[in-house]
N, C-alpha and C positions, 0 to 999 in steps of 0.2 A: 569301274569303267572297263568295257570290255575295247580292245583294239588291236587288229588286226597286224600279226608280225610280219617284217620286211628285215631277214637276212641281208646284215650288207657285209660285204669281200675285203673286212678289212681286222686287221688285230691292233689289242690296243697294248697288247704287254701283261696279260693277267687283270686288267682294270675294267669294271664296269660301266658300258658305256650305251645310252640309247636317244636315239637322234626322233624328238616328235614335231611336227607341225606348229608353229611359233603361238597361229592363235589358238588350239588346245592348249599348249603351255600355261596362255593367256588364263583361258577362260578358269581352270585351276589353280588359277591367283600363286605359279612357279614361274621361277627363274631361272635361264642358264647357268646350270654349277650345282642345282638343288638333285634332291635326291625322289628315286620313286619306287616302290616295288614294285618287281612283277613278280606273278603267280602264274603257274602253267603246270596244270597235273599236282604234283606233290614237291614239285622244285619250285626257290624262289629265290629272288635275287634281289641287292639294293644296287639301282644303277644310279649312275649321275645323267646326268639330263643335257644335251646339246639340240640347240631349236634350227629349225631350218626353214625359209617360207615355200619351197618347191620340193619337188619329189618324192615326197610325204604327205601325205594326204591328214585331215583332220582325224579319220577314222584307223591312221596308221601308226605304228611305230618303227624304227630301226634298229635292228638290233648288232652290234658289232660282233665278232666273231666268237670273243671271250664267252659274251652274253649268251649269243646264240646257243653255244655247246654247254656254259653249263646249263642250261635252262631245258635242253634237247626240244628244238621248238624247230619249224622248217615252217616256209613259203605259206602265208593264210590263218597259220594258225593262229585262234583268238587265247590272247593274253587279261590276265585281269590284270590293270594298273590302279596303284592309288598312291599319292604322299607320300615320302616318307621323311622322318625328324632325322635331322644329322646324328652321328652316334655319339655318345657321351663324351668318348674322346675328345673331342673337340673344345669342350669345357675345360676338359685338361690342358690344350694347348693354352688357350686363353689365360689362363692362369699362369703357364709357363711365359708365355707373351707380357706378362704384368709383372715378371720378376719373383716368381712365388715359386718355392722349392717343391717341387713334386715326390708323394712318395711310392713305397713299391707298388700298390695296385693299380695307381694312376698311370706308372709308366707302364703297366703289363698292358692296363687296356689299348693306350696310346698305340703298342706296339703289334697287338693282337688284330686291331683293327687296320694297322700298316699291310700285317700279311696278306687278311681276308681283304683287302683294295677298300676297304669302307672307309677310307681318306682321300680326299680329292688330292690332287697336286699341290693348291694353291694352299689347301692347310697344310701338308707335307713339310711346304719350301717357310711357311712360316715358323712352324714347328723347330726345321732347323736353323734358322736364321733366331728364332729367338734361346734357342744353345748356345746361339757363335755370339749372339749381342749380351746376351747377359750371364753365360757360364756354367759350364757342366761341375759339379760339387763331384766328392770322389763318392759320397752316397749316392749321389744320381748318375754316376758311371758304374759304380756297384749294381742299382738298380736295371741301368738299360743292361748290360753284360747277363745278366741273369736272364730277363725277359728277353732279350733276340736268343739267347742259347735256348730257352723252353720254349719258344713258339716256331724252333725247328726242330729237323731231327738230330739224335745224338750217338756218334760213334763208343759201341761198345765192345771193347774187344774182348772181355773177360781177363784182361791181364793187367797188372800194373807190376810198377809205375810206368806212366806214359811221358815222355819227353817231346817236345816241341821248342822248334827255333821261327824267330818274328821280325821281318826287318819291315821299320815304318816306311821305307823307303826314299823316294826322293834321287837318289844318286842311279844312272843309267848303267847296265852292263856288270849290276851287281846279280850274279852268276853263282853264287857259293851255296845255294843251299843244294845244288848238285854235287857238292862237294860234302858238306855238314852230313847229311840226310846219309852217304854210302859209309863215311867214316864212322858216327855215330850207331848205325844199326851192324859196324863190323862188329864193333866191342861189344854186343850183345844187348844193346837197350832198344827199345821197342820206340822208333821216331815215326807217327803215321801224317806224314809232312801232310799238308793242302794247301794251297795255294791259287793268287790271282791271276789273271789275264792282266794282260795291257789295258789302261784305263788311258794315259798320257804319256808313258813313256813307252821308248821303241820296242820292249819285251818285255812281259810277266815270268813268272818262273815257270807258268802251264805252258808260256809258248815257248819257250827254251825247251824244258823237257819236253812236250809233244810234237817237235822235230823228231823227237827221238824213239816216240812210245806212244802209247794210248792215254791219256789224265784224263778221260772223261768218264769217272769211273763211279758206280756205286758203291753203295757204305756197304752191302755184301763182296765186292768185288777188292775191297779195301780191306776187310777182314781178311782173304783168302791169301793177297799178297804180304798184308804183313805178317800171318802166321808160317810164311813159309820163308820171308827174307827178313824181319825187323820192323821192314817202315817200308815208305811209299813215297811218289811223289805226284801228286793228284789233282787238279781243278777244284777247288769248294765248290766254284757254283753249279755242278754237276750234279749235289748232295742234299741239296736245301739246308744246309750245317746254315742257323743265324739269317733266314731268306729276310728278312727284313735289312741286312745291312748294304745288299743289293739294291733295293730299292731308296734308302737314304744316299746311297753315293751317288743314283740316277740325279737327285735333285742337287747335292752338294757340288758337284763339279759342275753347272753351267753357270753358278754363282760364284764359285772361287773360295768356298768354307771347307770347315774339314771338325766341327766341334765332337764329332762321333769318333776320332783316336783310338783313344785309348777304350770304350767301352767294344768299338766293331773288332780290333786287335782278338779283347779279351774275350769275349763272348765264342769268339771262333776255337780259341782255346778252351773254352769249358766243353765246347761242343765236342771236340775229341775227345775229352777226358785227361787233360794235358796237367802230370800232377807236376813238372818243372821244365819251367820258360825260360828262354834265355831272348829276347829282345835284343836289335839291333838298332841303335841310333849313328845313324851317319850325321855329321856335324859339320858344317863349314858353308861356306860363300856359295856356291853352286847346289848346294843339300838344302832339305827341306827346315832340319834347324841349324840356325845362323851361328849359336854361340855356344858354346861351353855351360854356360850358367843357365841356357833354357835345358840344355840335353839335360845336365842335370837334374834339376826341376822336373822333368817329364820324368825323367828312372825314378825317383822318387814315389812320382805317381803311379808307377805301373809296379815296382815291387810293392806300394799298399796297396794298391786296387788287387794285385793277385794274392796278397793275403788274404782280404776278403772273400776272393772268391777260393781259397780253400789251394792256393799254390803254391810254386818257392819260386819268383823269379829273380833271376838276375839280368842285371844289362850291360852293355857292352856300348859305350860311346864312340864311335868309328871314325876314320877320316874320310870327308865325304865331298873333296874342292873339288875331286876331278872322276871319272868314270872307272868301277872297279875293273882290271885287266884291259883289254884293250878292243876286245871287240862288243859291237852293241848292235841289237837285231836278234831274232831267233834266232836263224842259223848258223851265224858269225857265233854267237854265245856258247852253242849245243856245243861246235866245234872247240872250241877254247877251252870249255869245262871236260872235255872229252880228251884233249891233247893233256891237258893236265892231271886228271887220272893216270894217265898212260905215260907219265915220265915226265914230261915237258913242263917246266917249272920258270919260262921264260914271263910268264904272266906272274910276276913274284910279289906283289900284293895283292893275286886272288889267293894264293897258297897262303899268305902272311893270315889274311883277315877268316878265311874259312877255318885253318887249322887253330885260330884262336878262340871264334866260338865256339866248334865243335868240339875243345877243349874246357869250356867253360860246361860245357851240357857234361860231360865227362869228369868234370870235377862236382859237378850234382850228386853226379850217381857215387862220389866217394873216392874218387882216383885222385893221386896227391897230383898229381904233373899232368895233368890234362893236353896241354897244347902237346909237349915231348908226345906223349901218347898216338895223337891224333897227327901228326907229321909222320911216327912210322909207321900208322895200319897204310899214311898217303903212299911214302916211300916203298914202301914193300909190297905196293901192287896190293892190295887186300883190298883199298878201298876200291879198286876201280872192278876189281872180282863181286864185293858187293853190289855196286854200282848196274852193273849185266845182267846182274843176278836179278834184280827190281826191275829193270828194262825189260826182261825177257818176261817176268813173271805178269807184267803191265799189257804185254801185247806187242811188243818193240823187239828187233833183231839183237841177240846178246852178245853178237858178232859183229855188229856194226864196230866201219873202220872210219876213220876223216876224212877219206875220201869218199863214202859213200853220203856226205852232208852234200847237198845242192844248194849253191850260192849263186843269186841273181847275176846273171851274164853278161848283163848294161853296166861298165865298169868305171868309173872314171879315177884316176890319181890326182891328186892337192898335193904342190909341193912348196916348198915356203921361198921366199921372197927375200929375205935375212939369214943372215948368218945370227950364231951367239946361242942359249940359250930356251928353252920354253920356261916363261914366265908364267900363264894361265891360262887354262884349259876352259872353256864354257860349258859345264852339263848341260845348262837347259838349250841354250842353240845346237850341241851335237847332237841333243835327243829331235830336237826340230827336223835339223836334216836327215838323220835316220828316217824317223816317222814321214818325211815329206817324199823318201827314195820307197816308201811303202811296208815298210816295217810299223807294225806286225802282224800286217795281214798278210803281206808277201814273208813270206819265211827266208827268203833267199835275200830279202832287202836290210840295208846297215852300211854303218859306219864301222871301220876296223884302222884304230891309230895306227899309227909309228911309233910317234912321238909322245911322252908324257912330261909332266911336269919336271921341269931342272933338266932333263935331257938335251945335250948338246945337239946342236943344229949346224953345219953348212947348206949356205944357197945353193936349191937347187936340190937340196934331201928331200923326202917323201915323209908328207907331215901325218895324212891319212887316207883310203881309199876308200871313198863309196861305192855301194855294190845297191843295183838295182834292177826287176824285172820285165821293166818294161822304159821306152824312152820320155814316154811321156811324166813319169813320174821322176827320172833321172832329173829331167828339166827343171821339174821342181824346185829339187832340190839344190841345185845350179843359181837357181836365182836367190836361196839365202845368201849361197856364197857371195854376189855380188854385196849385198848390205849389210852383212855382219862378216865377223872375224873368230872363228870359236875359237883358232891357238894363235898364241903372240908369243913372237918369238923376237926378242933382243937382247944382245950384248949383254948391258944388264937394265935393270928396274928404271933407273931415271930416262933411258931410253923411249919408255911408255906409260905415262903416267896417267895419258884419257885411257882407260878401257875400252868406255863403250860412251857415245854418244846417244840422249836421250831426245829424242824430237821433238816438237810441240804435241805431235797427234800419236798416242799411245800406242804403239805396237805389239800386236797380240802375243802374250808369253801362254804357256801350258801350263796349268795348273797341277802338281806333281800330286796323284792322288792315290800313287799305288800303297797298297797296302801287303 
């Protein structure tokens, strides 16, 4: 069937999409959601099908923007449409959907077809809801970790060994791999960091560091830096390193799952060529695992899953009740991790937990004392000389001073109420009000404590200041403060025994999905 193309002004995200006339739909016995090809010259595509009863003619099609360019088709031109069968894939799902272990070529196609878009959303969101309902095995995290690493591209630097550091995240103003990344590549090991954006919380580690530098970098542009400094510190989704894990997290977080862990973690790791992982598990009340005995459980899982995939991990179980150092937001962080290179060691459990990983990567490579090691390349200025050294090489001034960071100008101070004590800290409501003062899009918006946990308090002391760039989003963030309480501050414990009040009608929390 031939039908006439209608470019329409719209993108769908890489997905195949084409909008036809409800009764052709009809008359070709399809449905909203079904699939059809087109043909145009030597290009062809499988779109999904959206019906419309106006603007669209019987004799026309839509084509979205994706469509449109790959297909190079413009205003008129006639397209051949016909049918098309969902892709095999799909069968896979269903099977994973009935509780049936998938094996490696099933997951490659599953995953093959994620890239190429030949999955609708609706099987997507099934796919992974039936991971989160019925459980990923460490062979079908073996599996997926393999097939996202081969169905993208792979960093190769021509060197080993390569070392990489991984925090599952959860915990806000966790800052240290600015820290790990200069320390690590002083001693001579090759760490070619990558890293997320902000997904839920007020800054990723792309937006930290790219206050400071360029991370939107290619996988040549990432050779050049690390042959000339050690390592790097970069954006993945810049690289197409694992594109498929992008696209599972688009569906994972409006649901509130996360069954993809451990293989998105590892997969990203194979994709550099990472022959020793050091993972970071933050643990506690405010952190993404609650207890002891899960962190556990998880290191378990990720030192056998990176045996399988040909690694040596170790982990590191962290404390994770309250927000690492003290500032959260891009450029409250950039700042922080920048004053700490340069002396300032007043943020004394970002120094504590960075110079312990970067000593676990350090005791990889063979070095008895690891941490000692990595506290003096901090202390003796080396690390922050490497540091420059990868900022300049990135695109970023190797000169930059603290004062040249620009912090949101909409200021306001919190100051506490009580005397006594701070009893507990809230991650997920700091991260709220962060993200509600416009972090991390605003780079200059955040939260920057005072106070931390066990810290003495007088009425009337300055508990923390949020920084904002604009008033409208200050406001915002003004009116968490009216209904929550992120520090509590008393005398002591029996003082405060309700934390937090729970409503009848659910109140929206952030699903912590950074990776």
């Amino acid at each position: 069937m031939k039908l006439k193309a209608i470019p329409l002004d719209i993108y769908t995200g890489g997905r195949y999409v084409a909008v036809m006339n409800k009764e052709r739909v009809e008359s070709m016995n399809l449905h909203p959601q079904d699939r059809i090809l087109i043909k145009f010259g030597s290009e062809e595509v499988v779109a999904i099908i959206d019906t419309t009863e106006r603007g669209i003619g019987k004799d026309e099609i839509g084509t979205y923007k994706d469509t449109t360019e790959k297909l190079g088709i413009k205003k008129g031109d006639l397209v051949e449409v016909v049918p098309a069968k969902p892709p095999e894939s799909v069968e896979f799902i269903k099977e994973k959907i009935n509780n049936q272990s998938l094996n490696y070529k099933k997951i490659l196609k599953i995953i093959e077809d994620v890239v190429e878009r030949n999955i609708t959303d609706i099987e997507l969101a099934s796919f992974v809801t039936a991971l989160h309902l019925n459980g990923v095995s460490l062979e079908e995290a073996e599996y997926l970790s393999r097939a996202m690493a081969e169905t993208g591209r792979i960093l190769e630097l021509g060197k080993k060994p390569i070392y990489d550091k991984h925090s599952i995240g959860g915990v806000p103003g966790d800052k240290t791999t600015m820290l790990v990344v200069p320390i690590v590549a002083s001693a001579g090991l090759i760490i070619p960091k990558t890293s997320s954006k902000a997904i839920t919380s007020p800054a990723g580690t792309a937006n930290r560091v790219g206050v400071l530098t360029n991370v939107d970098l290619t996988l040549e542009e990432i050779k050049e830096v690390v042959e000339k400094t050690n390592g790097c510190m970069a954006w993945g989704g810049s690289m197409e390193l694992a594109p498929a894990d992008d696209l599972l997290i688009q569906v994972e977080y409006p649901i509130g799952v996360d069954p993809m862990l451990l293989p998105s973690i590892m997969a990203k790791k194979k994709s550099v060529g990472a022959d020793y992982v050091v993972i970071d598990i933050p643990v506690g009340r405010g952190a993404k695992i609650r207890t002891m005995e899960e962190a556990q459980d998880l290191a378990d899982s990720f030192i056998e899953l990176g045996r399988r995939l040909g690694m040596s991990v170790r982990c590191g179980i962290t404390y994770g009740e309250q927000p690492i150092g003290y500032a959260m937001g891009p450029a409250l962080e950039a700042l922080e991790a920048l004053k700490t290179l340069m002396g300032d060691w007043s943020a004394k459990d970002l120094v504590e937990k960075a110079t312990s990983l970067a000593g676990m990567l350090l005791e990889l490579s063979g070095e008895h004392r690891g941490k000692e090691k990595a506290l003096k390349i901090l202390k003796e200025g080396v690390a922050e000389k490497k540091f420059r050294e990868i900022i300049g090489e990135q695109g970023g001034d190797p000169d930059v001073k603290p004062s040249d960071i620009q912090l949101g100008d909409k200021v306001v101070q919190i100051k506490s109420n009580h005397s006594g004590q701070v009893l507990w800290l809230s991650n997920p409501i700091l991260s709220e009000i962060a993200r509600a003062a416009g972090a991390p899009k605003d780079e200059g918006a955040g939260v920057l404590l005072n106070k931390k946990v066990n810290d003495l308090v007088n009425k009337g002391d300055l508990l923390f200041t949020i920084y904002a760039e604009s008033e409208r989003r200050m406001d915002r963030a003004l009116e968490i403060l009216k209904r929550e309480e992120p520090v509590i501050v008393r005398k002591k414990i029996t003082e405060k025994m309700l934390l937090e009040e729970v409503p009848g009608k659910k109140q929206e929390r952030f699903f912590l999905l950074e990776r």
